[in-house]
C-alpha positions, 0 to 999 in steps of 0.5 A: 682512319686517321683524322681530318685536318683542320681545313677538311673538318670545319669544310664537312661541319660547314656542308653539313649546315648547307644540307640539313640547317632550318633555312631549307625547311619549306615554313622558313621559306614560306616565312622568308617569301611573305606567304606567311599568315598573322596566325602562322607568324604568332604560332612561329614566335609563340613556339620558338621561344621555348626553345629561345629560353632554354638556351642559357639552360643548355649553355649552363650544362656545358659550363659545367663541364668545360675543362678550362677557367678561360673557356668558362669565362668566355662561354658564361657570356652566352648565358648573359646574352639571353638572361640578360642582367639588372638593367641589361635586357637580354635576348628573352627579354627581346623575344617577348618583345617580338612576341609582343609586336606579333600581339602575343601577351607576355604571360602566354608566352612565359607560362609555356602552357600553349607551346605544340608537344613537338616543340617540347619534346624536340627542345627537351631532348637538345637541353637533355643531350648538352646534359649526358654528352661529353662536352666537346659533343655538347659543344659541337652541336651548338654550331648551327650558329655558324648558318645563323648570321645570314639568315637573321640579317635576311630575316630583318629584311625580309620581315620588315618588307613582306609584314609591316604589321609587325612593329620594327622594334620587335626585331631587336633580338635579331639585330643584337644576335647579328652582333653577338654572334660572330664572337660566340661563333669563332669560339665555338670553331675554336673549341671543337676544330682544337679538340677534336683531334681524332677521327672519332671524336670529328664525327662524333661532332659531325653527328651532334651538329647533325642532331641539332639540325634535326631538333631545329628542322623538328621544330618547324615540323611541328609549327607547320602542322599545327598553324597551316592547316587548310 
């Protein structure tokens, strides 16, 4: 089959996200609606931030292998944004202080020690997947950030008005990555909309974005199990 313009694959790589992306999953719902208890807020903050710092882990495995200077230059930017530099707090740095507003110690949440087993493995295997696939798949699969900017603006708002015990301060990663995002969003359309010019390399992206849907929705499976017990 011959491939898909450019118009047909990035509109299959957006229903994809309307489909399968995390915002649907019944815990982000219950966290949007403010049925959430104080113990399932924490358990949430406490588990995501093992996936929150392996990003820059799987971002380095690309980098590694994308093929020119000028995307390296502009992907390292990622790696930036979560490790952050000498005197520039980056977005770890942000979730601890979330972390610590939910009344998390920042040594719990950095020794990793109580983080669920179903997190760990699905997290594991995304850092392993942007490991062994070839770049162009690694890439792709990191376009769940193209659902990601609604919903963070919709998580501030929400946050703030269904949790006031959570402090305003510990929703700066949010804030930041809402203006993050956008640029991080337009290069990764751009990488995988420009290379992938056959039809089995658009699905093959097409499969990746669908296993990070997974590993995302898996996560929240694990959370919800664990934290809302009756």
């Amino acid at each position: 089959m011959k491939a898909r313009s450019a118009e047909e694959f990035e509109a299959e790589l957006r229903a994809i996200g309307e489909q399968r992306y995390h915002h649907l999953h019944p815990f982000n719902e219950r966290m949007h609606g403010g049925t959430l208890s104080e113990e399932e807020f924490r358990g949430w903050v406490r588990n995501r931030f093992y996936y929150q710092v392996n990003l820059p882990v799987k971002d380095a495995f690309i980098l590694t292998k994308l093929p020119g200077r000028d995307d390296r230059r502009r992907w390292i930017q990622r790696i930036i944004d979560h490790d952050g530099r000498t005197g520039d707090e980056g977005g770890i740095e942000k979730w601890i202080r979330l972390g610590e507003a939910v009344g998390l110690a920042r040594q719990e949440l950095l020794d990793g020690e109580s983080v669920l087993p179903g997190v760990r493995f699905a997290v594991d295997a995304y850092v392993d997947f942007c490991r062994r696939k070839p770049w162009l798949e690694s890439v792709a699969s990191a376009l769940t950030e193209l659902f990601a900017p609604d919903l963070l603006s919709k998580r501030i708002s929400d946050v703030e008005r269904h949790y006031p015990w959570i402090a305003s301060d510990g929703l700066e990663y949010f804030r930041a990555r809402l203006t993050q995002q956008p640029k991080d969003i337009a290069h990764l359309l751009e990488l995988v909309i420009e290379n992938a010019t056959s039809r089995e390399q658009q699905d093959a992206c097409m499969r990746a974005l669908e296993f990070k849907c997974d590993v995302l929705w898996s996560l929240l499976d694990a959370v919800q199990l664990e934290y809302s017990k009756s």
